[in-house]
Residue frames as a rotation matrix with the C-alpha (Angstrom) as fourth column:
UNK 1
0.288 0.013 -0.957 25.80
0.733 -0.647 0.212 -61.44
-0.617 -0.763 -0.196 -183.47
UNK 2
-0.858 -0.513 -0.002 27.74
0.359 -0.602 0.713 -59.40
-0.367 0.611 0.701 -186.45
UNK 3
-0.762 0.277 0.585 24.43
0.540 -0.227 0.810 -59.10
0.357 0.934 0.023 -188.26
UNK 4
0.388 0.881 -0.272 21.89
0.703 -0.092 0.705 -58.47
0.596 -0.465 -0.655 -185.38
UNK 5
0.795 0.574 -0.194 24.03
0.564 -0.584 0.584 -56.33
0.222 -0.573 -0.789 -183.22
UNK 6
-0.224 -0.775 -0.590 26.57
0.662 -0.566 0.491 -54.00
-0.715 -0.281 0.640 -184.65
UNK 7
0.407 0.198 -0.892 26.18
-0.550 -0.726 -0.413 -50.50
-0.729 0.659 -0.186 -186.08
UNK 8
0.875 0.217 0.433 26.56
0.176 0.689 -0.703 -50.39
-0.451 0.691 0.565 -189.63
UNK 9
0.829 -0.525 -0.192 29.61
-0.529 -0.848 0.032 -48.77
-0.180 0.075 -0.981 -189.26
UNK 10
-0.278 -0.824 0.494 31.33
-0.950 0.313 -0.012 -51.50
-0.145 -0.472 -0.869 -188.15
UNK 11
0.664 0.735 0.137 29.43
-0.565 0.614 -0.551 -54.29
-0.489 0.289 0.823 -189.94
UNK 12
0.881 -0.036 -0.472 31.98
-0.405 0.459 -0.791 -55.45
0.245 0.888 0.390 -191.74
UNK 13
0.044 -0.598 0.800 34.44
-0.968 0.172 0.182 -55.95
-0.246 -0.783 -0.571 -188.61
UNK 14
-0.187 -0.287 -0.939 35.49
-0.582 0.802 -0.129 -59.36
0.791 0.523 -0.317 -188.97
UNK 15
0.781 0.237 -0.577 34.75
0.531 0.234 0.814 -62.48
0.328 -0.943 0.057 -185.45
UNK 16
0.238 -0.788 -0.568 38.40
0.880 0.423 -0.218 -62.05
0.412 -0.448 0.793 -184.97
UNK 17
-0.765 -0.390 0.513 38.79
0.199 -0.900 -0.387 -58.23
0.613 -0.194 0.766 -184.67
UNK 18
0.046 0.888 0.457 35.14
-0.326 -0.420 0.847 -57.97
0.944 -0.188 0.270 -182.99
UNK 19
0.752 -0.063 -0.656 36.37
0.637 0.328 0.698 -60.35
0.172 -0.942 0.287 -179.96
UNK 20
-0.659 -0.724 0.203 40.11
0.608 -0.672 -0.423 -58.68
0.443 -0.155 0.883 -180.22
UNK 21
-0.593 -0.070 0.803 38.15
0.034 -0.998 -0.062 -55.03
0.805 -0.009 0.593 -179.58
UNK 22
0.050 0.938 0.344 35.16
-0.608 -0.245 0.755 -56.10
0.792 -0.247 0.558 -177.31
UNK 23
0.742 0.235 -0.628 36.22
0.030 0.924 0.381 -59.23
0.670 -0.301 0.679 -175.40
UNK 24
0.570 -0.811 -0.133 39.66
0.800 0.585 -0.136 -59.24
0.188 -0.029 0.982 -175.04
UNK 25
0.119 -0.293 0.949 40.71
-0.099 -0.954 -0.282 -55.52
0.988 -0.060 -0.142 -174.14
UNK 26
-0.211 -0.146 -0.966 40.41
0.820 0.511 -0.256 -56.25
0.532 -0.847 0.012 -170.53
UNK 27
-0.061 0.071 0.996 38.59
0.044 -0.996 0.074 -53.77
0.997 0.049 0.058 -168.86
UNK 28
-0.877 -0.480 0.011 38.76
0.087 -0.182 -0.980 -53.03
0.472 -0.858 0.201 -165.36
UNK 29
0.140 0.981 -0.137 35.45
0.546 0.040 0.837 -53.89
0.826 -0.192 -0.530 -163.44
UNK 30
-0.935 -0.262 0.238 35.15
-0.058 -0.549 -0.834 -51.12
0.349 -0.794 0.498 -160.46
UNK 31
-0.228 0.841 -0.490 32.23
0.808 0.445 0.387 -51.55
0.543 -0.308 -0.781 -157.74
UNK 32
-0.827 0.073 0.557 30.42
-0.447 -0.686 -0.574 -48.99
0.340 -0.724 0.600 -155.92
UNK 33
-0.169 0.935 0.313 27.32
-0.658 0.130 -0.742 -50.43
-0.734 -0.331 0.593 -153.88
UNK 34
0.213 0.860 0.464 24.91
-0.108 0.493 -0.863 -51.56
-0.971 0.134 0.198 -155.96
UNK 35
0.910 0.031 -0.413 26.62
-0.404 -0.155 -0.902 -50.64
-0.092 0.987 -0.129 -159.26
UNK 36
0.170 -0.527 0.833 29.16
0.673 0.680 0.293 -52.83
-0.720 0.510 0.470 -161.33
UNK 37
0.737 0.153 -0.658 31.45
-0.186 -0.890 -0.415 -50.77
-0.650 0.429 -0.628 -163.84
UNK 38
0.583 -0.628 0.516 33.14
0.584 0.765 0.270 -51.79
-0.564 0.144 0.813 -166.23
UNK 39
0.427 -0.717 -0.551 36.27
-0.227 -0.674 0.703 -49.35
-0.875 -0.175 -0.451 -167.43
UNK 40
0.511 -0.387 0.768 37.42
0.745 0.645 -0.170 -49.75
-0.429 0.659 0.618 -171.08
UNK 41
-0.024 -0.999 0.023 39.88
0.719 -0.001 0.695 -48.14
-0.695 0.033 0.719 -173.18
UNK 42
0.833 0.546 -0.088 38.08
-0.077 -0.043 -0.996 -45.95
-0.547 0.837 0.006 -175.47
UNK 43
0.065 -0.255 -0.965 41.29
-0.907 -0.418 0.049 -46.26
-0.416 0.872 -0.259 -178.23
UNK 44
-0.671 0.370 0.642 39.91
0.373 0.917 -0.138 -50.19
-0.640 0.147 -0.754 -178.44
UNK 45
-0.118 0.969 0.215 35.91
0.993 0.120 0.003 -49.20
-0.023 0.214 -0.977 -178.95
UNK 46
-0.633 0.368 0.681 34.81
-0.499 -0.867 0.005 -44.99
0.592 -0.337 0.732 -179.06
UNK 47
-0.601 0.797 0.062 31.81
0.270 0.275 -0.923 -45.27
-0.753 -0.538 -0.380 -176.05
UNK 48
0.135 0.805 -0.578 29.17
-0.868 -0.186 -0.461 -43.98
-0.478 0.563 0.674 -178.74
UNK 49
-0.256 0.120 -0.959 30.03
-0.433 0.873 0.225 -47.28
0.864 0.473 -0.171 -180.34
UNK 50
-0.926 -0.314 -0.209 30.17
-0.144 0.807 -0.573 -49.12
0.348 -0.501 -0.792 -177.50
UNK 51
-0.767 0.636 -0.086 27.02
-0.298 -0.471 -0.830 -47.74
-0.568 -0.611 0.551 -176.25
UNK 52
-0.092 0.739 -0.668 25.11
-0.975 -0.202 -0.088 -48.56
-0.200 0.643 0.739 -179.46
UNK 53
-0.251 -0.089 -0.964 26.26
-0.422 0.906 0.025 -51.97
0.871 0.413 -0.265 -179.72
UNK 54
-0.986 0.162 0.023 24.80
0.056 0.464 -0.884 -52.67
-0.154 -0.871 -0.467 -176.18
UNK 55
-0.438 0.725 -0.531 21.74
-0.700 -0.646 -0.304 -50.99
-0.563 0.239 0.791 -177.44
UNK 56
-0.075 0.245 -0.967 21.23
-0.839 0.509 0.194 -53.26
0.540 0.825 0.167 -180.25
UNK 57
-0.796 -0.098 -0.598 21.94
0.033 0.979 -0.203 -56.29
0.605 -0.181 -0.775 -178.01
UNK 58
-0.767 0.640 0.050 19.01
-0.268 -0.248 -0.931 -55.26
-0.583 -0.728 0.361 -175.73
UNK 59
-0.181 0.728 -0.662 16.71
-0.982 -0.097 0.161 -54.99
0.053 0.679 0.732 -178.36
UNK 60
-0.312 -0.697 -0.645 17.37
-0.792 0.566 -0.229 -58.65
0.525 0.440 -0.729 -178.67
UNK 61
-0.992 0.041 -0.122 15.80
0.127 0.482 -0.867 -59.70
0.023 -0.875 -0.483 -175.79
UNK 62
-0.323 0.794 0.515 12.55
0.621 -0.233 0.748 -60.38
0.714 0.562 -0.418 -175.84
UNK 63
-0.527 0.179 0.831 10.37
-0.744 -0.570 -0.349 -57.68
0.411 -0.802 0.433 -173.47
UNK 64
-0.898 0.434 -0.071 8.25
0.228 0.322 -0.919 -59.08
-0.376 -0.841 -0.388 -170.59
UNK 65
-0.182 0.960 0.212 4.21
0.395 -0.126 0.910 -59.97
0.900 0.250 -0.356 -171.27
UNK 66
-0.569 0.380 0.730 2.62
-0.552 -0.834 0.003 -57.38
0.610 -0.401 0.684 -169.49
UNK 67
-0.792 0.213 -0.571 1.05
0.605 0.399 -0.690 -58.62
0.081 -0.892 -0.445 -166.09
C-alpha cells in the first residue's frame, strides 16, 4: 500500500506512523440518509492529503468491462 497509494509527499511515512495517522485517529462516523461520513481530525492527515490518498486507492481497483 506505501508504494501504490500514497502521495509522494508522504512516501517515506513509515507502516507504523501510516496506521498511527490513518487507522487509528478515530474518526467519528456521522449518518445522514443515504450518506455515511466519516469526521477526522485534520491535525492527524491535512484533507488534500487525505483526499489524494483515497484517490490513489481507487485507481487500484480495477474498472468494470463495459456491458
Amino acid at each position: 500500500m506505501r508504494t501504490l497509494a500514497l502521495p509522494q509527499e508522504v512516501k517515506q511515512w513509515s507502516l507504523t506512523a501510516l496506521r498511527d495517522k490513518l487507522v487509528k485517529i478515530g474518526p467519528k462516523v456521522v449518518r445522514h440518509g443515504r450518506y455515511v461520513t466519516f469526521q477526522l481530525a485534520e491535525v492527524a492527515v491535512p484533507r488534500t492529503l487525505f483526499v489524494e490518498i483515497l484517490r490513489l486507492i481507487d485507481q487500484l481497483r480495477p474498472k468494470p468491462a463495459p456491458t
